[in-house]
N, C-alpha and C positions, 0 to 999 in steps of 0.2 A: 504494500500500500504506500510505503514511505518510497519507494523507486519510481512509479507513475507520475505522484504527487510533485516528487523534485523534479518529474522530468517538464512535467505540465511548466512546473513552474520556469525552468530554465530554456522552453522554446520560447516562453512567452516573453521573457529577457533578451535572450536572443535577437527574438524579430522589434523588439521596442529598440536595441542597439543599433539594426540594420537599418530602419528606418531613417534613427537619426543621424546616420551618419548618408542619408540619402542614397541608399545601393539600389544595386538593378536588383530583377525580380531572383538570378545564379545566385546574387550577394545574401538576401532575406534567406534563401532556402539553405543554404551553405551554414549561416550563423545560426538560423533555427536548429538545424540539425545539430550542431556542433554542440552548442549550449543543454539541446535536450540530452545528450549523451554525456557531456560533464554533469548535467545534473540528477541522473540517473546516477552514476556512479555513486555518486556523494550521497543520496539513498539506499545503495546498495552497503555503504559504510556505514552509515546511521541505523540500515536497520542490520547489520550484523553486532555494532557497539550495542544495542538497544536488548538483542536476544543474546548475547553474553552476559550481559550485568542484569538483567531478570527483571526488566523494569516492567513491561506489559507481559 
């Protein structure tokens, strides 16, 4: 749940960056992806820390 959630959250970053930095439509899909996959990751850490230490 914690892996979707970051990832939702890091395409959405993503394409707010691509925008502002006014890219073509390659540039949007590129940083979307890219951000969604770093922030998948970093849910994939959160929820391994999270099921180690027995918190849920």
């Amino acid at each position: 749940m914690f892996i979707i959630f970051f990832g939702l959250i890091g395409a959405f970053l993503g394409l707010r960056r691509a925008n502002r930095m006014n890219g073509a439509r390659i540039d949007k899909l590129w940083l979307t992806g890219l951000f969604c996959i770093l922030g998948m990751i970093l849910g994939l850490l959160i929820t391994i820390g999270v099921d180690r230490s027995g918190i849920l």
